[in-house]
mmCIF entry with sequence, helices, sheets and N, C-alpha, C, O atoms, coordinates in Angstrom:
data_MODEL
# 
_entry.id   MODEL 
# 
_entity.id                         1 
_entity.type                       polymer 
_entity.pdbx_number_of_molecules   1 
# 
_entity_poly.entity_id                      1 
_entity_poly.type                           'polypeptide(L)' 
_entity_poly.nstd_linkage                   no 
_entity_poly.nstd_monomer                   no 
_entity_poly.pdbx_seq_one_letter_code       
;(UNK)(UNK)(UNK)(UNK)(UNK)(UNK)(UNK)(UNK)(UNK)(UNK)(UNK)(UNK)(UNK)(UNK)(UNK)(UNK)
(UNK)(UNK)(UNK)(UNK)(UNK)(UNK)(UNK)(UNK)(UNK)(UNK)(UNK)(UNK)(UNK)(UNK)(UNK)(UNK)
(UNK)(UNK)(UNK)(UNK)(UNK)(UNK)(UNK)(UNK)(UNK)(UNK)(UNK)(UNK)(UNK)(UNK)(UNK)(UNK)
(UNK)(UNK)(UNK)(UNK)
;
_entity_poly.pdbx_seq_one_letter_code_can   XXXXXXXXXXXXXXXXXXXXXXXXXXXXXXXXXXXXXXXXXXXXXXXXXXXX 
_entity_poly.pdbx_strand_id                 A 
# 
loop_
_entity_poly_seq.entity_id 
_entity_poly_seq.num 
_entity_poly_seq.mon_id 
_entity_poly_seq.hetero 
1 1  UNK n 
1 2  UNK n 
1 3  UNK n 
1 4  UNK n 
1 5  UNK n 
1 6  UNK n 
1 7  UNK n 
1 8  UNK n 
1 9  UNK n 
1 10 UNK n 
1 11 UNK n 
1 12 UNK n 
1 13 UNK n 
1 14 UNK n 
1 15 UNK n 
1 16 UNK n 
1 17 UNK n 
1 18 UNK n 
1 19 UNK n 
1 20 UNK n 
1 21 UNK n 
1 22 UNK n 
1 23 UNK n 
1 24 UNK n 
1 25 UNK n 
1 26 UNK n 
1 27 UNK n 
1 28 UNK n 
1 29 UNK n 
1 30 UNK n 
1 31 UNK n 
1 32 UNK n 
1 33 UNK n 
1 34 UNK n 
1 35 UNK n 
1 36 UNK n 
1 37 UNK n 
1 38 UNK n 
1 39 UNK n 
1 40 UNK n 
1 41 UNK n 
1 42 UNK n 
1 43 UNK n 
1 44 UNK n 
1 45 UNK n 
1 46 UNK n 
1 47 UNK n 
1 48 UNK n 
1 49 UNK n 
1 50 UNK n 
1 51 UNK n 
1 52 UNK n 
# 
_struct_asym.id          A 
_struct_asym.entity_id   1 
# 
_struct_conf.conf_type_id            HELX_P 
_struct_conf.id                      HELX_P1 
_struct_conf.pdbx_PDB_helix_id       AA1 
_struct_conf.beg_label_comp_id       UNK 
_struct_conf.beg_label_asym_id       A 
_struct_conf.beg_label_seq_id        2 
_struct_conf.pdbx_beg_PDB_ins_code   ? 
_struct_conf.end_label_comp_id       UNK 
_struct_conf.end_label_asym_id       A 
_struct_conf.end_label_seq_id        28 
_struct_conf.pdbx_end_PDB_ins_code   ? 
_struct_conf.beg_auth_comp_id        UNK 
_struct_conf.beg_auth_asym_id        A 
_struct_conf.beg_auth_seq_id         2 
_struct_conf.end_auth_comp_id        UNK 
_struct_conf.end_auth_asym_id        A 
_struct_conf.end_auth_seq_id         28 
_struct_conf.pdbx_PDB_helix_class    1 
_struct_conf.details                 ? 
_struct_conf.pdbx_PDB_helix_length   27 
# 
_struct_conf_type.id          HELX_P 
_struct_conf_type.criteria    ? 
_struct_conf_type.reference   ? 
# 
loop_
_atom_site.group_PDB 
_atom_site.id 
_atom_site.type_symbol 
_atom_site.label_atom_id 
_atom_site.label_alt_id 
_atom_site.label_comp_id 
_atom_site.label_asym_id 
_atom_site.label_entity_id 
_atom_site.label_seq_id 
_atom_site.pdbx_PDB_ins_code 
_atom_site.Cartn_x 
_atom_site.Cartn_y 
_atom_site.Cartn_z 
_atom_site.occupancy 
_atom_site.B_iso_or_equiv 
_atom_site.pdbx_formal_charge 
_atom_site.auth_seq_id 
_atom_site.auth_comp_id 
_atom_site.auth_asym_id 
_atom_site.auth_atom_id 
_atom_site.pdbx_PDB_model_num 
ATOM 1   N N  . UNK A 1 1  ? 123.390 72.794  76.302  1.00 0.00 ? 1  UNK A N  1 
ATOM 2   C CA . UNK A 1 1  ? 122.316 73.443  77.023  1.00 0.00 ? 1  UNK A CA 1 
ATOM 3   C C  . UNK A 1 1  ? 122.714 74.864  77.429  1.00 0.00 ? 1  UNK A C  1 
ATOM 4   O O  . UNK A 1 1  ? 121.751 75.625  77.531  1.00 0.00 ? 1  UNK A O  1 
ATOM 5   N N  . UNK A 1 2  ? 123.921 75.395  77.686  1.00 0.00 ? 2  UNK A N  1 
ATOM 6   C CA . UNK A 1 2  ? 124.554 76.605  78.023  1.00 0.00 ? 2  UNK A CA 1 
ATOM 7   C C  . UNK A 1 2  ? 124.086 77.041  76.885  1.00 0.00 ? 2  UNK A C  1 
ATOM 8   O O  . UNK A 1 2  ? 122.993 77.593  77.008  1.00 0.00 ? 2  UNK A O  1 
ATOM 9   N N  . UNK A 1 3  ? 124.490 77.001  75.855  1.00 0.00 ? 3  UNK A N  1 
ATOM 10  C CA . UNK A 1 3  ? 124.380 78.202  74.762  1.00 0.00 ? 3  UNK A CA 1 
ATOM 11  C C  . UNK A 1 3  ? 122.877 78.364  74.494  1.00 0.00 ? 3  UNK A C  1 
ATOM 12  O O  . UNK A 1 3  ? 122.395 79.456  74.191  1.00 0.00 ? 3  UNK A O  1 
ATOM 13  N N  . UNK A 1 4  ? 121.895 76.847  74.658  1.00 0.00 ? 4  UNK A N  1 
ATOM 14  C CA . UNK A 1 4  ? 120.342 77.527  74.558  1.00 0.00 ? 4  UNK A CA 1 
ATOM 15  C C  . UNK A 1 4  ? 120.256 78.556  75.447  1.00 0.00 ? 4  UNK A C  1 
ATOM 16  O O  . UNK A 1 4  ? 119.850 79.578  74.894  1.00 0.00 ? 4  UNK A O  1 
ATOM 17  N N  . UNK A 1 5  ? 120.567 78.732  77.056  1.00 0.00 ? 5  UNK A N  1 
ATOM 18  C CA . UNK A 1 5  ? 120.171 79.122  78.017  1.00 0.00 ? 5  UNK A CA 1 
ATOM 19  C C  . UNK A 1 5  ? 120.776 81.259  77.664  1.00 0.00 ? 5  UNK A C  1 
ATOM 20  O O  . UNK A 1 5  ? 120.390 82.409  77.878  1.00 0.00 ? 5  UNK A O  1 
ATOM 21  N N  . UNK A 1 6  ? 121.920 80.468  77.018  1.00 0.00 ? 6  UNK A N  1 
ATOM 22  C CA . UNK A 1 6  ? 122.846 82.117  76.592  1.00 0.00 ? 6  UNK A CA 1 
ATOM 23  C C  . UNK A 1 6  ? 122.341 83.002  75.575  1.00 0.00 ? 6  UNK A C  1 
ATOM 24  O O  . UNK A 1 6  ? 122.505 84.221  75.522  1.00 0.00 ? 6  UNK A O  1 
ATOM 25  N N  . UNK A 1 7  ? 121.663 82.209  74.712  1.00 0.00 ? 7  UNK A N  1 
ATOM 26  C CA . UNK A 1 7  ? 121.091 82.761  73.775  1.00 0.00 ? 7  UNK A CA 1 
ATOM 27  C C  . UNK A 1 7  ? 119.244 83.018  74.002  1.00 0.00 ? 7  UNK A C  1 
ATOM 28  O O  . UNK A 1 7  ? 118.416 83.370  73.162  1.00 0.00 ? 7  UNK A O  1 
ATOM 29  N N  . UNK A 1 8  ? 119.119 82.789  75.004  1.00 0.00 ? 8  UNK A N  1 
ATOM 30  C CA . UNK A 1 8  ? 117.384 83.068  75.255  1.00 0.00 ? 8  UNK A CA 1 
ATOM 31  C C  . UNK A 1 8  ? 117.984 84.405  76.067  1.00 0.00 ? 8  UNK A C  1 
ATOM 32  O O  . UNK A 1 8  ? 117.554 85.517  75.762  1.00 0.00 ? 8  UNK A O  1 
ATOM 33  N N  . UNK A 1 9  ? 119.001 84.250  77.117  1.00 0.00 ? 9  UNK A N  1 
ATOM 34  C CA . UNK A 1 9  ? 119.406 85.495  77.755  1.00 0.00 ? 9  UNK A CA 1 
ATOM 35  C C  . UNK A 1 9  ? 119.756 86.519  76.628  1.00 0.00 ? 9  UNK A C  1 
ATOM 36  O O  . UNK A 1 9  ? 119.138 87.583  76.610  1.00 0.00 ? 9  UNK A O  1 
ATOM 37  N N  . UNK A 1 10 ? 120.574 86.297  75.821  1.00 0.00 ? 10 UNK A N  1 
ATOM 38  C CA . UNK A 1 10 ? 120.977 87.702  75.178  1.00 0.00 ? 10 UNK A CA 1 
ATOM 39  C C  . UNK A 1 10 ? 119.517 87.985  74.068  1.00 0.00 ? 10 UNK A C  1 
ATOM 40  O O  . UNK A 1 10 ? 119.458 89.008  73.385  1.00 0.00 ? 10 UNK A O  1 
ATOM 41  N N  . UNK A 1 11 ? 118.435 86.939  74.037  1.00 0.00 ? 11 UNK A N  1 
ATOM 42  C CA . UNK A 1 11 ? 117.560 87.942  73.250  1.00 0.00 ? 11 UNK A CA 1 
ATOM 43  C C  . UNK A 1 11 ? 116.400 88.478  74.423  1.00 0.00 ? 11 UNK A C  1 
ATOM 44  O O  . UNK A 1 11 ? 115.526 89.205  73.952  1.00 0.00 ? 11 UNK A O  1 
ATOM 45  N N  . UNK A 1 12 ? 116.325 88.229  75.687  1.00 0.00 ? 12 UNK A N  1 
ATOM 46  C CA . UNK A 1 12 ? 115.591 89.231  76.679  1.00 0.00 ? 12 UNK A CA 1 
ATOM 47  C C  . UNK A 1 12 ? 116.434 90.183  76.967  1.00 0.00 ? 12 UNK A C  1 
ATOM 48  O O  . UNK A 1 12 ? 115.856 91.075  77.588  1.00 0.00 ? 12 UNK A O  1 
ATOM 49  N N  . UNK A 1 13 ? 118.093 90.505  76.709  1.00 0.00 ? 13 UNK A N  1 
ATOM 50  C CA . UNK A 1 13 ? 118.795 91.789  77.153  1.00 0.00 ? 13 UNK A CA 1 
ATOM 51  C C  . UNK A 1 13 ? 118.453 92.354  75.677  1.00 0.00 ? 13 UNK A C  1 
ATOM 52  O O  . UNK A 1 13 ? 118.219 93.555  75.804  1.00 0.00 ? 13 UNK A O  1 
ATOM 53  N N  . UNK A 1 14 ? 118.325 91.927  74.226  1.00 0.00 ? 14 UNK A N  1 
ATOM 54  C CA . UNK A 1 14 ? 118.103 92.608  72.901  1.00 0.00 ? 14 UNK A CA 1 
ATOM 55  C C  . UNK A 1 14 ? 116.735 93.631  73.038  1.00 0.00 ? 14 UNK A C  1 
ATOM 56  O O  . UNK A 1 14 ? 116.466 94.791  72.725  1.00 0.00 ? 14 UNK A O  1 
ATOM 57  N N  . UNK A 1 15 ? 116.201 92.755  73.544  1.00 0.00 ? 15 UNK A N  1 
ATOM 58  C CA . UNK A 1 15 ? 114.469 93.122  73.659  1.00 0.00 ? 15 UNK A CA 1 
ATOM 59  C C  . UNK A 1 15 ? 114.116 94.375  74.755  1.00 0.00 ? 15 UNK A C  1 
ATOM 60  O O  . UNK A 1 15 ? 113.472 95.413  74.605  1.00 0.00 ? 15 UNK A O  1 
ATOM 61  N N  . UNK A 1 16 ? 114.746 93.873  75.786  1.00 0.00 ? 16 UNK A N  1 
ATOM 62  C CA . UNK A 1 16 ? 115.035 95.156  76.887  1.00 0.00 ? 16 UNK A CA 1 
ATOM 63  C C  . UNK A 1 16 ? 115.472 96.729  76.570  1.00 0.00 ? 16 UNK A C  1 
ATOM 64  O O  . UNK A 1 16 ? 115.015 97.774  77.035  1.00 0.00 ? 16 UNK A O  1 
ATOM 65  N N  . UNK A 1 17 ? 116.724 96.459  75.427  1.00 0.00 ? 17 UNK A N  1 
ATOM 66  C CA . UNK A 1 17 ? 117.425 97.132  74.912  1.00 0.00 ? 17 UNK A CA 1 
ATOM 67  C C  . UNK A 1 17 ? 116.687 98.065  74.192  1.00 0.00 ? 17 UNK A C  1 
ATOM 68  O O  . UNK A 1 17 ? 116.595 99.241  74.544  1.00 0.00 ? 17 UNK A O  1 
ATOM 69  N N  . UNK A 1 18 ? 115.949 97.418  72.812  1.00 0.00 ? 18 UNK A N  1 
ATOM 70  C CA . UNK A 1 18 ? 115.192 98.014  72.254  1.00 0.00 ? 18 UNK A CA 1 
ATOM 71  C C  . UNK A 1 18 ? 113.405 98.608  72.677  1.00 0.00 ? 18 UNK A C  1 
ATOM 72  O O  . UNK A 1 18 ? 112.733 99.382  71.996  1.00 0.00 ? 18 UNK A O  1 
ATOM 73  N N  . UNK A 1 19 ? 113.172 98.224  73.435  1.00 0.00 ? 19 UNK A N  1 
ATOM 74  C CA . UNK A 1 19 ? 111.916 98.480  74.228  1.00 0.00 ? 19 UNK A CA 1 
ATOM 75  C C  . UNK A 1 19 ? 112.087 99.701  74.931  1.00 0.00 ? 19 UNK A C  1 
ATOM 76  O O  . UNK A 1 19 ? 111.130 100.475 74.967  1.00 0.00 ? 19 UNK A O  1 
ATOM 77  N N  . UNK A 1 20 ? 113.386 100.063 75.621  1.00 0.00 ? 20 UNK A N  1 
ATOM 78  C CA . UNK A 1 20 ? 114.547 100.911 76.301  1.00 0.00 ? 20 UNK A CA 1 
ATOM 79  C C  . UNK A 1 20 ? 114.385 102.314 75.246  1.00 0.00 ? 20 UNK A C  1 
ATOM 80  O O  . UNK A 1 20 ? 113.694 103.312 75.447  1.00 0.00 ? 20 UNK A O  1 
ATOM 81  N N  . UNK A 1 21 ? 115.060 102.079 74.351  1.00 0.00 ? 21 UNK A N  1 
ATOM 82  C CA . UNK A 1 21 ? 115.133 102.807 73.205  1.00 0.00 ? 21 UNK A CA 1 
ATOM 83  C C  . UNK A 1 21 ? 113.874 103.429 72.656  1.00 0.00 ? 21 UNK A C  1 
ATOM 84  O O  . UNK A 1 21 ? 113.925 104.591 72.253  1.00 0.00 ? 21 UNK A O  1 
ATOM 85  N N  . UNK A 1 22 ? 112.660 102.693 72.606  1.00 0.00 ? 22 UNK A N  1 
ATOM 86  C CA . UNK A 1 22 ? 111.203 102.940 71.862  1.00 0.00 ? 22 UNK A CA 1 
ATOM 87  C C  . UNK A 1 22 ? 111.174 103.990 72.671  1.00 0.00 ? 22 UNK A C  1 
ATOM 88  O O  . UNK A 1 22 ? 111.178 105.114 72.168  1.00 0.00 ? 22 UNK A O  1 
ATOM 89  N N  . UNK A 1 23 ? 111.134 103.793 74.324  1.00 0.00 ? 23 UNK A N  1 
ATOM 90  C CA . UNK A 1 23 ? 110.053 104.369 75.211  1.00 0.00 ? 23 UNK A CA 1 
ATOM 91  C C  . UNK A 1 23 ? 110.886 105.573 75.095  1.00 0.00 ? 23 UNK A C  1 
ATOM 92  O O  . UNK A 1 23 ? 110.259 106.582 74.771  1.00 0.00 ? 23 UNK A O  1 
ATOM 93  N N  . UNK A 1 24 ? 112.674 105.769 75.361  1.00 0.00 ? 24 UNK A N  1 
ATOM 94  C CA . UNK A 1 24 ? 112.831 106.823 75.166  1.00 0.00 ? 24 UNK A CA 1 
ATOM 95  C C  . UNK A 1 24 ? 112.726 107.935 73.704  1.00 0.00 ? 24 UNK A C  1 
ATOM 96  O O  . UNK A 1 24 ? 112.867 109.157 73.749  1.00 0.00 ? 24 UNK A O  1 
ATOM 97  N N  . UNK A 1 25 ? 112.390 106.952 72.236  1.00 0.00 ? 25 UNK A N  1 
ATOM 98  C CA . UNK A 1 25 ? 112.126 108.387 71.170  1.00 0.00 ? 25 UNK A CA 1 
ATOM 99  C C  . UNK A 1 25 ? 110.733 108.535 71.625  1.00 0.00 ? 25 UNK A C  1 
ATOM 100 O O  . UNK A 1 25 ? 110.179 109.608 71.385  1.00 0.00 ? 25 UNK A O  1 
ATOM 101 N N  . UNK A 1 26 ? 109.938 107.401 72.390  1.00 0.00 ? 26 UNK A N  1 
ATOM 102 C CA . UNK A 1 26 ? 108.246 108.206 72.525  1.00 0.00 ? 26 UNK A CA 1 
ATOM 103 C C  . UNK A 1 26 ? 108.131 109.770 73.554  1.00 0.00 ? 26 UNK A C  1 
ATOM 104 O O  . UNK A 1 26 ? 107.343 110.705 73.414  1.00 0.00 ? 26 UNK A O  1 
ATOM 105 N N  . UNK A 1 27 ? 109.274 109.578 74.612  1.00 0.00 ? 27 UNK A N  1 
ATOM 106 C CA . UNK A 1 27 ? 109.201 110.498 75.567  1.00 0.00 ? 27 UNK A CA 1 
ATOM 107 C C  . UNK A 1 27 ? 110.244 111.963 75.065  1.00 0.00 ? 27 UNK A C  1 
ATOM 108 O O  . UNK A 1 27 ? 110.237 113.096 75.547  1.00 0.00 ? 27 UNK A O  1 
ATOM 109 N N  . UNK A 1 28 ? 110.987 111.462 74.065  1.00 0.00 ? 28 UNK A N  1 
ATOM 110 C CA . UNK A 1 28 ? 111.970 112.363 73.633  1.00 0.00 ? 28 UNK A CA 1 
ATOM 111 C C  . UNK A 1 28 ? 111.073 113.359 72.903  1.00 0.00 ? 28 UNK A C  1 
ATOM 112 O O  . UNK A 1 28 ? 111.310 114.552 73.097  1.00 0.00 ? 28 UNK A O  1 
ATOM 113 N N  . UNK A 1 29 ? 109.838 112.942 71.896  1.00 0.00 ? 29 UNK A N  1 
ATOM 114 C CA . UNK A 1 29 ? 109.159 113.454 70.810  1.00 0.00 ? 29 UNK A CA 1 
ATOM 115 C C  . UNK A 1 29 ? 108.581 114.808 71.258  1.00 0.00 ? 29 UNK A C  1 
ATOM 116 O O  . UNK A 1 29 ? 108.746 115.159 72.427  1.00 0.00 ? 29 UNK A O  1 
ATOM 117 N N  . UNK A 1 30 ? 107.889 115.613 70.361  1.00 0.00 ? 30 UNK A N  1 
ATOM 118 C CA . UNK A 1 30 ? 106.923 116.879 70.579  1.00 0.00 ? 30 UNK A CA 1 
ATOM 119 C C  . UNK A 1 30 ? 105.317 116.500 71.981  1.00 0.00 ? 30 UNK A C  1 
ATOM 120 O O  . UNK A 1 30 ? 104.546 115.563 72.189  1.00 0.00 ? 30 UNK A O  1 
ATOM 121 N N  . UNK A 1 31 ? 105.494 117.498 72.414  1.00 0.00 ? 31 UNK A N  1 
ATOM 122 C CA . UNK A 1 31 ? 104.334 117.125 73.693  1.00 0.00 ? 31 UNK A CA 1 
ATOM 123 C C  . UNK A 1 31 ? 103.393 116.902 72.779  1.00 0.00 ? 31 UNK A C  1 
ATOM 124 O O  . UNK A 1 31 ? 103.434 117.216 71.589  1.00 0.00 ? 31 UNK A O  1 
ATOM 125 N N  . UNK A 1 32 ? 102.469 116.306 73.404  1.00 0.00 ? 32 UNK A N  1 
ATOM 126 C CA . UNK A 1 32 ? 101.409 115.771 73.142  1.00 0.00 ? 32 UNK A CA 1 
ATOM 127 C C  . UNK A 1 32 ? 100.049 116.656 73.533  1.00 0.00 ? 32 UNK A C  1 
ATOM 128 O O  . UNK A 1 32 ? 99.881  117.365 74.526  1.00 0.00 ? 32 UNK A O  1 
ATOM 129 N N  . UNK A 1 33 ? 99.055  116.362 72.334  1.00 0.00 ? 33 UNK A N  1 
ATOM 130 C CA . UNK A 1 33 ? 98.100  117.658 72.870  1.00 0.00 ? 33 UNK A CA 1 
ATOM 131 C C  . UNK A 1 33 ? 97.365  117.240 74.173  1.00 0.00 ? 33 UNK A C  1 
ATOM 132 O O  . UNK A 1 33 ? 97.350  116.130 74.705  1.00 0.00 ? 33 UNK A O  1 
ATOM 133 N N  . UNK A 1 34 ? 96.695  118.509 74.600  1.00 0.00 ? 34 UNK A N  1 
ATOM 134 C CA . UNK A 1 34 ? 95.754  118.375 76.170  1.00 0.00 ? 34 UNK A CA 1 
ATOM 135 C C  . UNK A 1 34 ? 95.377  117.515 76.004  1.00 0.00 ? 34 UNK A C  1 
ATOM 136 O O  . UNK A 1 34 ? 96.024  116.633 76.568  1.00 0.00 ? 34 UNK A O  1 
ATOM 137 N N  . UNK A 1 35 ? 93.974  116.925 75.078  1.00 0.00 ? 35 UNK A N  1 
ATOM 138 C CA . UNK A 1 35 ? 93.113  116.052 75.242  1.00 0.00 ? 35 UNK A CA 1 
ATOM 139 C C  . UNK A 1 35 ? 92.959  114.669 74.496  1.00 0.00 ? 35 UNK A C  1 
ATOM 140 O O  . UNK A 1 35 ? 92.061  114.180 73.811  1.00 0.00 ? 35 UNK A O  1 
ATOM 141 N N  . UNK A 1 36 ? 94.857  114.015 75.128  1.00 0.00 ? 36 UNK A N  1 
ATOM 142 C CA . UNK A 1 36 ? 95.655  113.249 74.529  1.00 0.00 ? 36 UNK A CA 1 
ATOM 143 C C  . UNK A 1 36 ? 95.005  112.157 76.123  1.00 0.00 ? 36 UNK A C  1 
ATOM 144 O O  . UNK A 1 36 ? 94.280  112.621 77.002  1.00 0.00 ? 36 UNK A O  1 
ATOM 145 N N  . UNK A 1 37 ? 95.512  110.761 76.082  1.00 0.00 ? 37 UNK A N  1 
ATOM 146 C CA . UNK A 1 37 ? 95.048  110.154 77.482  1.00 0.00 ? 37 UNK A CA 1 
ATOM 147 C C  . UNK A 1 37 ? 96.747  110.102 78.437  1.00 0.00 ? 37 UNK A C  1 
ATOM 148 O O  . UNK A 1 37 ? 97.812  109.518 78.238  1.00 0.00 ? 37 UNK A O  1 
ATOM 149 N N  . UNK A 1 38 ? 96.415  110.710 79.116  1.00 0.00 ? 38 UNK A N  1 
ATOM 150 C CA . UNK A 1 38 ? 97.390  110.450 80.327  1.00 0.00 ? 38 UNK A CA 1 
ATOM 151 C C  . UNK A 1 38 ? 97.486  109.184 81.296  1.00 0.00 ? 38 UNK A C  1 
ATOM 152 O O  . UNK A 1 38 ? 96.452  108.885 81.895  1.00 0.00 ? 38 UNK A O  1 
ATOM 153 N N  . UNK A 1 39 ? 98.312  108.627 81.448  1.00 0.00 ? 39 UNK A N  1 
ATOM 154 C CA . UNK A 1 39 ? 98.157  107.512 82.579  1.00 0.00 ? 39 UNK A CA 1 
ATOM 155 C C  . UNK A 1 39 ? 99.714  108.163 83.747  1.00 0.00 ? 39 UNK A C  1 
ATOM 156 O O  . UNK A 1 39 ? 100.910 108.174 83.453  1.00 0.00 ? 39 UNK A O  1 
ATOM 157 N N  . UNK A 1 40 ? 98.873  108.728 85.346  1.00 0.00 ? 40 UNK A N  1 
ATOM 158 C CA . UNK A 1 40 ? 100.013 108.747 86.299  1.00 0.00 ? 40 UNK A CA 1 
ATOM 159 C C  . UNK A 1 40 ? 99.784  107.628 87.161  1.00 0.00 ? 40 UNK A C  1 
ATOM 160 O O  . UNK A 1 40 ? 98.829  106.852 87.194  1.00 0.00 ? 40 UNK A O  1 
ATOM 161 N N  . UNK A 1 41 ? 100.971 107.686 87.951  1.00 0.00 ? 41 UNK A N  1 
ATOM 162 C CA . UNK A 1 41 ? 101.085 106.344 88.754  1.00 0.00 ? 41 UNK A CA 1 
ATOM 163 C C  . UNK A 1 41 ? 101.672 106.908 89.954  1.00 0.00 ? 41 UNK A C  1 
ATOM 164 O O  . UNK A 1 41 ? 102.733 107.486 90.191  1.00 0.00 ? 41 UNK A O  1 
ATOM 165 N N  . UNK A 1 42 ? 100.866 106.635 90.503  1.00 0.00 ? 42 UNK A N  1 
ATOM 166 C CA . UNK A 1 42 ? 101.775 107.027 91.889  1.00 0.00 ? 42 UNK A CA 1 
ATOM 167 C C  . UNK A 1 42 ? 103.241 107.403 92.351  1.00 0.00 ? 42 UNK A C  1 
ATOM 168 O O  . UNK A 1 42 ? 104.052 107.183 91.452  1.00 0.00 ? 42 UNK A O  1 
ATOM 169 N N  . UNK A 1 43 ? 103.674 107.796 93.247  1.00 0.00 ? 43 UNK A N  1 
ATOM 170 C CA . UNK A 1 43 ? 104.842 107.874 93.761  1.00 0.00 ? 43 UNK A CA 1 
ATOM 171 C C  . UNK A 1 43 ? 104.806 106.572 94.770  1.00 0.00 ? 43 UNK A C  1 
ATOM 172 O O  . UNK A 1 43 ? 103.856 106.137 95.420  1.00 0.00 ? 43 UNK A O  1 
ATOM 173 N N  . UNK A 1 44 ? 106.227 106.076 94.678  1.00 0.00 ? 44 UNK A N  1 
ATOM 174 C CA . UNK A 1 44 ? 106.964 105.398 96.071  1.00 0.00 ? 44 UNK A CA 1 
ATOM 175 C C  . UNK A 1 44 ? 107.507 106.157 96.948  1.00 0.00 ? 44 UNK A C  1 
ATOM 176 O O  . UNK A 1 44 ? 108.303 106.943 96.433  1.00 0.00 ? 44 UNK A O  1 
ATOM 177 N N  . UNK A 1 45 ? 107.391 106.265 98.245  1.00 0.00 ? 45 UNK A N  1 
ATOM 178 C CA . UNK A 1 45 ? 108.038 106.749 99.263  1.00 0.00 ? 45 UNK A CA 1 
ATOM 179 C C  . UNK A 1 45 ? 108.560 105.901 100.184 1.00 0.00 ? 45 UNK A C  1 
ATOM 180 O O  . UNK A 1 45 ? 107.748 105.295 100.884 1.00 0.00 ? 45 UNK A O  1 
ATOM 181 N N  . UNK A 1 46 ? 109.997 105.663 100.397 1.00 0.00 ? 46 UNK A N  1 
ATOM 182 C CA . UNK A 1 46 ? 110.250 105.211 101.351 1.00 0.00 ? 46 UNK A CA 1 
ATOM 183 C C  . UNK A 1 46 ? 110.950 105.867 102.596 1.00 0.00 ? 46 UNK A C  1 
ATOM 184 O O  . UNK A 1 46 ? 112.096 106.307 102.515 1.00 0.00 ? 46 UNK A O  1 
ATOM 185 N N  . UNK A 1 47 ? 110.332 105.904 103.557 1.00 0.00 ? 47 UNK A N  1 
ATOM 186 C CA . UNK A 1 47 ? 111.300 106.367 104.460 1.00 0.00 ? 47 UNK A CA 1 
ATOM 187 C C  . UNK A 1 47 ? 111.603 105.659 106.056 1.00 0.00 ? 47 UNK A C  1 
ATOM 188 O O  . UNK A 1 47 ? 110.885 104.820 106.600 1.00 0.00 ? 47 UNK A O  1 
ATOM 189 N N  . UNK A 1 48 ? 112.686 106.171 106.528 1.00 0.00 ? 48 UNK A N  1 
ATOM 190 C CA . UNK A 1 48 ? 113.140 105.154 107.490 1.00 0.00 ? 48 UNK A CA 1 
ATOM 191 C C  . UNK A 1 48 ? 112.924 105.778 109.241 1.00 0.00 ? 48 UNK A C  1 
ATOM 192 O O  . UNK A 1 48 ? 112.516 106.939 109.247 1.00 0.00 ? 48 UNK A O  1 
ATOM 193 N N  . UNK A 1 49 ? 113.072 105.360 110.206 1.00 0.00 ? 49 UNK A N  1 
ATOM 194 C CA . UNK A 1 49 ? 112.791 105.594 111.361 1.00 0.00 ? 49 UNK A CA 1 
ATOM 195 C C  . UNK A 1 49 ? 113.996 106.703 111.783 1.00 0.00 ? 49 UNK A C  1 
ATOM 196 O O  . UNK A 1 49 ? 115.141 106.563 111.353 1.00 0.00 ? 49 UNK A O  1 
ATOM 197 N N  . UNK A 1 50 ? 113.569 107.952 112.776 1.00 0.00 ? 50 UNK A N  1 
ATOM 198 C CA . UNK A 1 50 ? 114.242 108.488 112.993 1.00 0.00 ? 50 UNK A CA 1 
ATOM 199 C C  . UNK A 1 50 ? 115.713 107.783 113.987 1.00 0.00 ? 50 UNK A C  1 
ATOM 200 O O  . UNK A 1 50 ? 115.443 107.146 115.005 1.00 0.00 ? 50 UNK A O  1 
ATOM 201 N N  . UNK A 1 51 ? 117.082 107.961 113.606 1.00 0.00 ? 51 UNK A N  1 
ATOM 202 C CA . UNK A 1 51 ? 118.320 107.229 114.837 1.00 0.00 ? 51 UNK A CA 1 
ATOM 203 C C  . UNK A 1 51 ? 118.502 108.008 115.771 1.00 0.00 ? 51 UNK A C  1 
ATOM 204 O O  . UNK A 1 51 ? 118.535 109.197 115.457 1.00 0.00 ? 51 UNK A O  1 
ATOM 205 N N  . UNK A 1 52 ? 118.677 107.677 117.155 1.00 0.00 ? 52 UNK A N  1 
ATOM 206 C CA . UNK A 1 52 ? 118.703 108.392 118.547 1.00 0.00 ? 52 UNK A CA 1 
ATOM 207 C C  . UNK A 1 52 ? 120.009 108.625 118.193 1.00 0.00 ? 52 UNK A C  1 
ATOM 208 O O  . UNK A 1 52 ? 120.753 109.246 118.953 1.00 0.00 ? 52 UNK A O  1 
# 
């Protein structure tokens, strides 16, 4: 049962890997023209309470 469990893990780190890889030659490539579709997403901000 270990090695099923090892081998489903190393093909979601394969898949990660290469998915990893896609997104960076898509972002690496020539810009894209103006009236191409954009999707932004918000920012996270976290911030914390001022310490006396």
């Amino acid at each position: 049962m270990d090695r099923f469990y090892r081998g489903v893990e190393t093909g979601v780190l394969g898949l990660s890997f290469c998915l990893g890889l896609a997104a960076f030659a898509v972002l690496a490539g020539p810009p894209r023209e103006a009236d191409a579709l954009a999707v932004t997403l918000p920012m996270l901000s976290v911030t914390t309470g001022a310490t006396p």
